[in-house]
C-alpha atoms as an extended CHARMM CRD file, in Angstrom:
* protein
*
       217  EXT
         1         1  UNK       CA            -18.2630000000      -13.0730000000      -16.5510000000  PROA      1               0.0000000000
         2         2  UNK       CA            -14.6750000000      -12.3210000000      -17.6890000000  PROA      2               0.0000000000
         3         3  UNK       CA            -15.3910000000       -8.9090000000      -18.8670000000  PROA      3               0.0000000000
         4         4  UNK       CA            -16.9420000000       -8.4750000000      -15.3140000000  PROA      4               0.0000000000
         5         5  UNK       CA            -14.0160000000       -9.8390000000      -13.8140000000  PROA      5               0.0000000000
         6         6  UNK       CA            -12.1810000000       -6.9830000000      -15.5510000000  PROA      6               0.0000000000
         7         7  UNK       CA            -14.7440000000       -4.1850000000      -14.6560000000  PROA      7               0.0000000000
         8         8  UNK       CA            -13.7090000000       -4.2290000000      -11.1690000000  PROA      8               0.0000000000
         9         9  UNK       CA             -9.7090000000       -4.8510000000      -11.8940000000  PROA      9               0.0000000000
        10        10  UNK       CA             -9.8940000000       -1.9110000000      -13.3570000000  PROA      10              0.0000000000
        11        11  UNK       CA            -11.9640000000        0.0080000000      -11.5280000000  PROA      11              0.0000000000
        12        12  UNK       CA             -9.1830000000       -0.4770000000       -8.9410000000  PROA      12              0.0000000000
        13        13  UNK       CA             -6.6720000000        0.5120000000      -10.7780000000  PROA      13              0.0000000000
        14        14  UNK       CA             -8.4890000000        4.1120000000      -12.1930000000  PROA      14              0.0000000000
        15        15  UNK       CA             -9.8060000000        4.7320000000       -9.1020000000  PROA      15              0.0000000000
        16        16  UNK       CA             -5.2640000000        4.5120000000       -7.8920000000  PROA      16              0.0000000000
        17        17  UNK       CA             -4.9130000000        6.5220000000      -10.7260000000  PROA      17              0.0000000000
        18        18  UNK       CA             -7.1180000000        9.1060000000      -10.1730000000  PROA      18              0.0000000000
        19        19  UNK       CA             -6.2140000000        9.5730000000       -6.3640000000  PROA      19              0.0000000000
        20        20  UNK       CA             -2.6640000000       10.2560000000       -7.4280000000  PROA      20              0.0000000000
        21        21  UNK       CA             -3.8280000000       12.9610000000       -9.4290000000  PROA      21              0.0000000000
        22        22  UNK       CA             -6.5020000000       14.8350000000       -8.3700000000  PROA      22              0.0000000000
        23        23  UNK       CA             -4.3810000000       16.8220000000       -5.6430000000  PROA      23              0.0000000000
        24        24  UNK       CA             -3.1410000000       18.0070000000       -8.7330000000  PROA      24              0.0000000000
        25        25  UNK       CA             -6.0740000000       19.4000000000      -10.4180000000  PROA      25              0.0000000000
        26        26  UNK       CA             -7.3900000000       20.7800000000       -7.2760000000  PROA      26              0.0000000000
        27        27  UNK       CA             -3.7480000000       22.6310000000       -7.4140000000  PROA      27              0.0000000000
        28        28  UNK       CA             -4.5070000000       23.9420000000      -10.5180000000  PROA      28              0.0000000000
        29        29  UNK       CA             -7.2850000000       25.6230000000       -9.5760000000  PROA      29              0.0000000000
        30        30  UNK       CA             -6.5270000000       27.0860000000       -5.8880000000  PROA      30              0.0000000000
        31        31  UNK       CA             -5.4470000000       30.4000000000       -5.4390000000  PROA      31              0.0000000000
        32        32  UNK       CA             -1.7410000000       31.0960000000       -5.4800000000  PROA      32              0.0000000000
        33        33  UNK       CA             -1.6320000000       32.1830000000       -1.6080000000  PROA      33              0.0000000000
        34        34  UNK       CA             -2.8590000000       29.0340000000       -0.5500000000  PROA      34              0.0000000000
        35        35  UNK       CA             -1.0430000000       26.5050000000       -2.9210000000  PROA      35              0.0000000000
        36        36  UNK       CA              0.4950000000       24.3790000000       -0.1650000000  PROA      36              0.0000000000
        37        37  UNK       CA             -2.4740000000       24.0300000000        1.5920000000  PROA      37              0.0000000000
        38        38  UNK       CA             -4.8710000000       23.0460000000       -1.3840000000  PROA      38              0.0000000000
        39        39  UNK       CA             -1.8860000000       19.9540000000       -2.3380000000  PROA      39              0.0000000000
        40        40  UNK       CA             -2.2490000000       18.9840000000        1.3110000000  PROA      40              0.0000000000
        41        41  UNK       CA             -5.9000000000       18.7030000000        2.3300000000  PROA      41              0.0000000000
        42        42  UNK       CA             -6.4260000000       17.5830000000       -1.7790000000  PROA      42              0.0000000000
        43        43  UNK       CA             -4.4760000000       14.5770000000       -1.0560000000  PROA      43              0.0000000000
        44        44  UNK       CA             -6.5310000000       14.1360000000        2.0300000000  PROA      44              0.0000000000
        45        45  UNK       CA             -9.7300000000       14.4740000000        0.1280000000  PROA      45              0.0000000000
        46        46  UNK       CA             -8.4950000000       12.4910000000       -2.4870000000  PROA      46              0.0000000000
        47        47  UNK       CA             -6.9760000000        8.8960000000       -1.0010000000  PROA      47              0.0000000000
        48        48  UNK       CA             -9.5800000000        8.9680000000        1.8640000000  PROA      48              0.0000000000
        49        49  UNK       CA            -12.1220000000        8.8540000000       -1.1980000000  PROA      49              0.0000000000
        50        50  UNK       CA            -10.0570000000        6.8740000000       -3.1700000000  PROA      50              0.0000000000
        51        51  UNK       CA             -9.9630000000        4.4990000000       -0.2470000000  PROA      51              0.0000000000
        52        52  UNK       CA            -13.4670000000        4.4600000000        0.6320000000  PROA      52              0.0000000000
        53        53  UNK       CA            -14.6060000000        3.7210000000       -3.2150000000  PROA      53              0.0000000000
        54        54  UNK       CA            -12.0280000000        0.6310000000       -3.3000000000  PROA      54              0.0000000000
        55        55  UNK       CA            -13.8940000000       -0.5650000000       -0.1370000000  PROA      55              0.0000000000
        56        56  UNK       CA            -16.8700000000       -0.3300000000       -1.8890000000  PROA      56              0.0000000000
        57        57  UNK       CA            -15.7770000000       -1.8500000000       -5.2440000000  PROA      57              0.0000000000
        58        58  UNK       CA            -13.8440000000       -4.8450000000       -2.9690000000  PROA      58              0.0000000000
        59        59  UNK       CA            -17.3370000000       -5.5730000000       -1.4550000000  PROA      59              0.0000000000
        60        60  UNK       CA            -18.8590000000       -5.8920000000       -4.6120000000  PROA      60              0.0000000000
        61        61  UNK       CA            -15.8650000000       -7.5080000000       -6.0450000000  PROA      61              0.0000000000
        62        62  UNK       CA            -16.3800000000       -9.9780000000       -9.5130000000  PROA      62              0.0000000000
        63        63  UNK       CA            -12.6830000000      -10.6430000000       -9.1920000000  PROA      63              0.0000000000
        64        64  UNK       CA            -12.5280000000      -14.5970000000       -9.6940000000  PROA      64              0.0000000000
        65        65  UNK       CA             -8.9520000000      -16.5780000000       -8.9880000000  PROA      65              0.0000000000
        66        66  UNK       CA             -7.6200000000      -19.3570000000       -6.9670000000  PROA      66              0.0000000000
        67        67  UNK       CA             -7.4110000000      -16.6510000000       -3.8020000000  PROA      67              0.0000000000
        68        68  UNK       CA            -10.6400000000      -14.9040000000       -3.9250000000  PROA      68              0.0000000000
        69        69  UNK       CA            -12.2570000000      -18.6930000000       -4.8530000000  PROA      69              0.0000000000
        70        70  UNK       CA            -10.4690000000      -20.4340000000       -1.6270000000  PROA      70              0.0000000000
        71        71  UNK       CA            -12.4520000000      -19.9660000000        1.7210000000  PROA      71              0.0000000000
        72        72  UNK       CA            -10.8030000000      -16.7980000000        3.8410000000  PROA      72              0.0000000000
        73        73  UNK       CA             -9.8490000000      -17.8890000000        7.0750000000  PROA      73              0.0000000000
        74        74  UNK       CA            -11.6400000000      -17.1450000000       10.4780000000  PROA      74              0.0000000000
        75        75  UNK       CA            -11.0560000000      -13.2190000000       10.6050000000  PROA      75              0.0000000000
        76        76  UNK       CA             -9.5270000000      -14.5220000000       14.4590000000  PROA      76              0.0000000000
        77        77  UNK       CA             -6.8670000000      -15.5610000000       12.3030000000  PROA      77              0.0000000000
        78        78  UNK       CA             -6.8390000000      -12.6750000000       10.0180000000  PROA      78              0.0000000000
        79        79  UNK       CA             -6.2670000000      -10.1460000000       12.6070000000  PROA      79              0.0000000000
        80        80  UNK       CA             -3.5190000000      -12.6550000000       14.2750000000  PROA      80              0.0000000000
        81        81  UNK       CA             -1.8630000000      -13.1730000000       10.9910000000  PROA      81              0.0000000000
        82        82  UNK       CA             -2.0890000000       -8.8150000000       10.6800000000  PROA      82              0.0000000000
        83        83  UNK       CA             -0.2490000000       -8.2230000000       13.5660000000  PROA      83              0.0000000000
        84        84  UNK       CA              2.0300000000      -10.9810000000       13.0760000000  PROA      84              0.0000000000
        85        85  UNK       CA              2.6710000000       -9.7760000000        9.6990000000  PROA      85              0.0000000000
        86        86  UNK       CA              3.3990000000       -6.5790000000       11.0850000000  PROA      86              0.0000000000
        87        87  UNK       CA              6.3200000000       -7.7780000000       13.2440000000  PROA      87              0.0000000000
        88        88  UNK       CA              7.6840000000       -9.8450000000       10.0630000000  PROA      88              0.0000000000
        89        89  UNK       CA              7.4230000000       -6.3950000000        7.9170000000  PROA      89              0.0000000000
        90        90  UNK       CA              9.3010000000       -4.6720000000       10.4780000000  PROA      90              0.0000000000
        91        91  UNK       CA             12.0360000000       -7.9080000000       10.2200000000  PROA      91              0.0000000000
        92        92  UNK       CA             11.9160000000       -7.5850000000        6.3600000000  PROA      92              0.0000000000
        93        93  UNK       CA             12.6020000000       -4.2150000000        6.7290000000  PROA      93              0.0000000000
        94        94  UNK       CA             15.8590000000       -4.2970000000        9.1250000000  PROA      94              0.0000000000
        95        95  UNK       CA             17.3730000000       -7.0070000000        7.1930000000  PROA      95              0.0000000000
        96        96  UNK       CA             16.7560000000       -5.2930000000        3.7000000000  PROA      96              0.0000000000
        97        97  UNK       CA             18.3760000000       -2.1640000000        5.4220000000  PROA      97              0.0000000000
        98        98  UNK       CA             21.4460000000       -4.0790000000        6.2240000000  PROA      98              0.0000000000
        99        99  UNK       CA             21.7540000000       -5.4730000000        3.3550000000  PROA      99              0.0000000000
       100       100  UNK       CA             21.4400000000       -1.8330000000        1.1450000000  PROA      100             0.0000000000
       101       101  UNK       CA             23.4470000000        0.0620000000        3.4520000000  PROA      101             0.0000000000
       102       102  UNK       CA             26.3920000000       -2.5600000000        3.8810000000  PROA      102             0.0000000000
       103       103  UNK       CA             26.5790000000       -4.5490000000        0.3340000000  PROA      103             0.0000000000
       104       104  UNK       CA             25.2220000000       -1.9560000000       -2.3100000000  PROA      104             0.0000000000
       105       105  UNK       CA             26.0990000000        1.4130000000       -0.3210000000  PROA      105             0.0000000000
       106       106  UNK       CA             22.8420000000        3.0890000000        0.2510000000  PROA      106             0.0000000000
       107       107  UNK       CA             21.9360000000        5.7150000000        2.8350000000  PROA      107             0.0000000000
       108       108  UNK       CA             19.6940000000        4.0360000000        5.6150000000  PROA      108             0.0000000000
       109       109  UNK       CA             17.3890000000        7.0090000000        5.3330000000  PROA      109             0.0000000000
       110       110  UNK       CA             14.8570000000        6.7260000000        2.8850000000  PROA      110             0.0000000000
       111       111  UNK       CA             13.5710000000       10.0080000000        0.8190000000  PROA      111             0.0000000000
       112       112  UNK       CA             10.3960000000        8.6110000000        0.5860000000  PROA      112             0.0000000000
       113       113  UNK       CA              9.7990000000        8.4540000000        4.6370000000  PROA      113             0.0000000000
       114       114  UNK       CA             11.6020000000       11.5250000000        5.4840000000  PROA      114             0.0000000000
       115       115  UNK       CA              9.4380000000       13.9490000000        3.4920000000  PROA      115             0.0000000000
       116       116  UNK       CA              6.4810000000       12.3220000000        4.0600000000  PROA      116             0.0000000000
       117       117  UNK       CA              7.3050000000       12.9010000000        7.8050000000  PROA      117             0.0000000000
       118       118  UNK       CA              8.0960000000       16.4320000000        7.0820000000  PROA      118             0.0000000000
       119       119  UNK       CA              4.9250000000       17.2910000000        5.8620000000  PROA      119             0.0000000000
       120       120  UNK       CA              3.2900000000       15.5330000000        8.7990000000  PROA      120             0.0000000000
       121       121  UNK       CA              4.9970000000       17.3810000000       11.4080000000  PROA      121             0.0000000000
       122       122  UNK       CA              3.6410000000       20.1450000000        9.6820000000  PROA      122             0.0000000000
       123       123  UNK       CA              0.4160000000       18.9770000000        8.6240000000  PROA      123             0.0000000000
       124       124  UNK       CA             -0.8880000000       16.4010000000       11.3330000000  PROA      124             0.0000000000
       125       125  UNK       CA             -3.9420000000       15.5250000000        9.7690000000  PROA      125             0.0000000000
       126       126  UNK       CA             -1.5350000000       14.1710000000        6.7600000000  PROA      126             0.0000000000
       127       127  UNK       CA             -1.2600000000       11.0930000000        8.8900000000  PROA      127             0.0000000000
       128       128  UNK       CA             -4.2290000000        9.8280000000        7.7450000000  PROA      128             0.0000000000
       129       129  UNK       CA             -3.0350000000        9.2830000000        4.3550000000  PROA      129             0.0000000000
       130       130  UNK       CA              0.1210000000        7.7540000000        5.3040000000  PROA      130             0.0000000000
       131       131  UNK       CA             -1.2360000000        5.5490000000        7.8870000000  PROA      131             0.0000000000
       132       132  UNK       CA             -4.2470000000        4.7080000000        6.6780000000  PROA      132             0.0000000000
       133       133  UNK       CA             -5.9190000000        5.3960000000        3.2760000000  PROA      133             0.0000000000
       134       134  UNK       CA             -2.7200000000        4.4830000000        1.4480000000  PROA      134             0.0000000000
       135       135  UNK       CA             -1.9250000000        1.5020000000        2.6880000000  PROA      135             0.0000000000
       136       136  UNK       CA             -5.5130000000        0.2400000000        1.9200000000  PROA      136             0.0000000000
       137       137  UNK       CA             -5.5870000000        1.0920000000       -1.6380000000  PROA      137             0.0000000000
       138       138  UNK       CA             -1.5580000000       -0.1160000000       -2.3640000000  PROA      138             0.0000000000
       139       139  UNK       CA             -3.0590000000       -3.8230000000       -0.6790000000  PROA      139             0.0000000000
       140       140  UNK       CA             -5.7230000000       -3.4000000000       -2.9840000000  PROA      140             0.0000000000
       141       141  UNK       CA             -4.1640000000       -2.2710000000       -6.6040000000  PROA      141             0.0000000000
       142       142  UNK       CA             -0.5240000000       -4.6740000000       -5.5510000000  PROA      142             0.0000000000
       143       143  UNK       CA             -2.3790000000       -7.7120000000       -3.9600000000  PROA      143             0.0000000000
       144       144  UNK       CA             -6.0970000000       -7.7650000000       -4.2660000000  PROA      144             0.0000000000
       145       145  UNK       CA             -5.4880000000       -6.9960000000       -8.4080000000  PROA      145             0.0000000000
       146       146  UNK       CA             -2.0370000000       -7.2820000000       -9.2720000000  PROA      146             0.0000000000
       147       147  UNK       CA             -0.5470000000      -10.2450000000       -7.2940000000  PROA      147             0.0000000000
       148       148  UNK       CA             -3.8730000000      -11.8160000000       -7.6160000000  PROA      148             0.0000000000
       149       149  UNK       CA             -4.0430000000      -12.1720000000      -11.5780000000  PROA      149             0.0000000000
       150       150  UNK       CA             -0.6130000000      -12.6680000000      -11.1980000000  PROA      150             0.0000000000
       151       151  UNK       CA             -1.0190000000      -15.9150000000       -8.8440000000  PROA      151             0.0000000000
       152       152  UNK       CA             -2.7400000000      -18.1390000000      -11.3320000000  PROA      152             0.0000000000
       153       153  UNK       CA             -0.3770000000      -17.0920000000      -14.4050000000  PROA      153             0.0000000000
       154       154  UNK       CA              2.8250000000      -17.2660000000      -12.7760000000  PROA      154             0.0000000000
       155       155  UNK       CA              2.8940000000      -18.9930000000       -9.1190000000  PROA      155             0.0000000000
       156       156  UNK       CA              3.0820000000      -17.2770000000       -5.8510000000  PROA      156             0.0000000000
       157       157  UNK       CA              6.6140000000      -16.3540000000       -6.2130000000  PROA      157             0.0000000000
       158       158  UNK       CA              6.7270000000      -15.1520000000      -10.1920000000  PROA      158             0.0000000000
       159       159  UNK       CA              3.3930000000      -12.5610000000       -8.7620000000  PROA      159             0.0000000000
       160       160  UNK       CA              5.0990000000      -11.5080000000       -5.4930000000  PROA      160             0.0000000000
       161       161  UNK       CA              8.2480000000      -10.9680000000       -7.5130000000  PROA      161             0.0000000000
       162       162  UNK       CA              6.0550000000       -8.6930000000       -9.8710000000  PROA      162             0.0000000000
       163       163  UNK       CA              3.8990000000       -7.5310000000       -7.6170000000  PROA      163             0.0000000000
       164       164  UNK       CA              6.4230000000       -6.1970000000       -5.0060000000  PROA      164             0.0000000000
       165       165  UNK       CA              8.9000000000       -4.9160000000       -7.6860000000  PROA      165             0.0000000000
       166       166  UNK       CA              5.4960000000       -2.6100000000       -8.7650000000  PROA      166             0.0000000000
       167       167  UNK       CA              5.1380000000       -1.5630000000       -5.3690000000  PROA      167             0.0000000000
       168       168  UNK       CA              8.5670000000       -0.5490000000       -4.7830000000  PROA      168             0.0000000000
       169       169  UNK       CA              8.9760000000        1.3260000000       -7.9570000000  PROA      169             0.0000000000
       170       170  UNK       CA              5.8760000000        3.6160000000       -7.1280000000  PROA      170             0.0000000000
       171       171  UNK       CA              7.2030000000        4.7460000000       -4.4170000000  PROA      171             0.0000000000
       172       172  UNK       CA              9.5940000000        6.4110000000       -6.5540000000  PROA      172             0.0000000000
       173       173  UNK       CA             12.5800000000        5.8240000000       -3.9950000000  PROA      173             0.0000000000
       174       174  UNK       CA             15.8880000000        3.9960000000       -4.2680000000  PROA      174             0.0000000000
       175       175  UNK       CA             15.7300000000        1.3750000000       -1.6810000000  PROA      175             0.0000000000
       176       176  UNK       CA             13.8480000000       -0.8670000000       -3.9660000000  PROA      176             0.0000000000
       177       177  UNK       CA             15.0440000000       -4.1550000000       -2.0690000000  PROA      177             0.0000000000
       178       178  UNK       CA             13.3900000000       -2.1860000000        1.0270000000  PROA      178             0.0000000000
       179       179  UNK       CA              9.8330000000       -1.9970000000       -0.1830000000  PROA      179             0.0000000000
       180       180  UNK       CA             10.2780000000       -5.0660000000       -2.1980000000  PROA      180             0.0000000000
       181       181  UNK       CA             10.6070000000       -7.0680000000        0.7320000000  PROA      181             0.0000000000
       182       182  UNK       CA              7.5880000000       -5.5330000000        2.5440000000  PROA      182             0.0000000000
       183       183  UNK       CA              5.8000000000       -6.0410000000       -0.3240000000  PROA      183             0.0000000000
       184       184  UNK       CA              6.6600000000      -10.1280000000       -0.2660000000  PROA      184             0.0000000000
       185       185  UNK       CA              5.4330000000      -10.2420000000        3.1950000000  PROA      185             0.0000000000
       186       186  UNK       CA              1.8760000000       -8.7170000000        2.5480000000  PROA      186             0.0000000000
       187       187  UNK       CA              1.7240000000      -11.2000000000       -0.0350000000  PROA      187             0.0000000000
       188       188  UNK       CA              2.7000000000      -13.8130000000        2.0470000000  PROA      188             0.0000000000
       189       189  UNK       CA             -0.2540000000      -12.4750000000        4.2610000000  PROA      189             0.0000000000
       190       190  UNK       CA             -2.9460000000      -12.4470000000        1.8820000000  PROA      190             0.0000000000
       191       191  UNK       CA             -2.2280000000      -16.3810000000        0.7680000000  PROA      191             0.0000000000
       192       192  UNK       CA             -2.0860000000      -17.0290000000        4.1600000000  PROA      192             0.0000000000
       193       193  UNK       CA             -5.4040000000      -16.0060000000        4.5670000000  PROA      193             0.0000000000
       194       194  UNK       CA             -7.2430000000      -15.2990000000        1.7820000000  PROA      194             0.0000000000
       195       195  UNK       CA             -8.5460000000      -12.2560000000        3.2320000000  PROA      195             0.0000000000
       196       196  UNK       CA             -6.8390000000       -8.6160000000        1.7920000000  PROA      196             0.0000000000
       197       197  UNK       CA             -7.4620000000       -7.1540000000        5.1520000000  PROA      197             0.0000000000
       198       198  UNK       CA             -4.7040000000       -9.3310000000        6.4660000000  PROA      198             0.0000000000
       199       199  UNK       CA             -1.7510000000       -7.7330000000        4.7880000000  PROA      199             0.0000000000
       200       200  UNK       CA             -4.1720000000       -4.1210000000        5.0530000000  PROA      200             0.0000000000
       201       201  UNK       CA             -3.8270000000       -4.4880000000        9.2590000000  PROA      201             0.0000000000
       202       202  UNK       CA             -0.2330000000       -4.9170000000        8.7310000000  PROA      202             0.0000000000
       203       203  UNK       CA              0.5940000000       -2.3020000000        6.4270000000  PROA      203             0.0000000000
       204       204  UNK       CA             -1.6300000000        0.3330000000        8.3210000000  PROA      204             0.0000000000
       205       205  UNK       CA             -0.0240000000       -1.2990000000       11.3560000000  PROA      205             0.0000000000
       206       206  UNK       CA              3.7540000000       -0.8990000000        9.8920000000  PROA      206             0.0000000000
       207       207  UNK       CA              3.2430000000        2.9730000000        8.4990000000  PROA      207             0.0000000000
       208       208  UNK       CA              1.9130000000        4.2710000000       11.3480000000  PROA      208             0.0000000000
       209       209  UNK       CA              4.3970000000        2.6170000000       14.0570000000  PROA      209             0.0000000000
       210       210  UNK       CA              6.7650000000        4.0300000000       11.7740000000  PROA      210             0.0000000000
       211       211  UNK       CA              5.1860000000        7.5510000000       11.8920000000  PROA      211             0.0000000000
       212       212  UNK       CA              5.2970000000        7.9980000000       15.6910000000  PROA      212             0.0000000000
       213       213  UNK       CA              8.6360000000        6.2260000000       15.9280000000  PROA      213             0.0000000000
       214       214  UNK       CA              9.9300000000        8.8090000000       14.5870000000  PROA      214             0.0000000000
       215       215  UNK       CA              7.8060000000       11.9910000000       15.1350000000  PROA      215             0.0000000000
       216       216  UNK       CA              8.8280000000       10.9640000000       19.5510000000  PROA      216             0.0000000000
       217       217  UNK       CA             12.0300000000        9.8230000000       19.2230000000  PROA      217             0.0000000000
């Protein structure tokens, strides 16, 4: 049973792995005229399968802790708890901003969110990555995996402390505090629940307010 447990852990985790880098490959390979384009609609190709094969793996799941063992809640209350967990993402988010930009001196502008914008307002159908296929594999490698082995080792706060620190540092910016605190409320989410698509609502919720927030202002 344990080793099964593990199987689809790490499933997860390869399957992250290898939708990071097959827009790579598929670079490799393209012609030279058309370089931009194969990185783009690649890294289309690659979450939304990555996405769809952690769907898969999550419904046949062998993953066995106190979370995925406790009953989920009515998935009334999981969508409720996703949109209110959007709001308190958004409020994690302002008050992590203040507190980089005022105490330790960092730009309110993240990196991160500006070129990923960029290459949406010139590649729409990027959005989908951003918005959607992303956020469900990040909920499932940081909470569904990571936070979740975590949880029974360490306590809710020693796995969203580890958990959320991962997150952040993948996203290879420097407002670490900023995703940090996101990720603490999607893990508030999913012990709310019990259900992963809880924090997933809210963090495809979150991105893609953010998106068109800032593509119409």
């Amino acid at each position: 049973m344990k080793k099964r447990m593990k199987q689809t852990s790490i499933s997860i985790i390869l399957t992250y792995i290898a939708a990071q880098f097959l827009p790579a490959l598929i670079l490799a390979v393209a012609p030279r005229t058309y370089q931009t384009e194969a990185l783009i609609y690649g890294s289309i190709f690659s979450f939304t399968t990555g996405a769809l094969v952690m769907l898969v793996l999550n419904r046949k799941s062998t993953i066995k802790n106190s979370l995925t063992l406790s009953p989920s809640a009515p998935w009334k209350e999981v969508l409720m708890w996703g949109l209110i967990g959007t709001l308190m993402a958004f409020a994690s988010q302002f008050i992590a901003t203040l507190i980089e930009s005022q105490i330790l001196g960092l730009t309110m502008e993240s990196a991160n969110t500006q070129n990923l914008l960029a290459t949406i307002n010139k590649y729409p159908y990027y959005l989908i990555i951003v918005s959607i296929m992303a956020p469900i594999m990040e909920e499932f490698v940081f909470r569904k995996v990571i936070f979740g082995f975590f949880y029974d080792l360490t306590g809710v706060v020693g796995a969203a402390v580890i958990s959320s620190l991962l997150f952040a540092f993948i996203h290879a910016d420097s407002h670490i505090l900023l995703y940090s605190s996101m990720g603490f409320v999607f893990s508030y989410l999913y012990v709310k629940t019990k259900n992963i698509a809880a924090p997933i609502i809210a963090h495809v919720l979150m991105n893609t307010s953010v998106v068109l927030l800032n593509l119409f202002q």
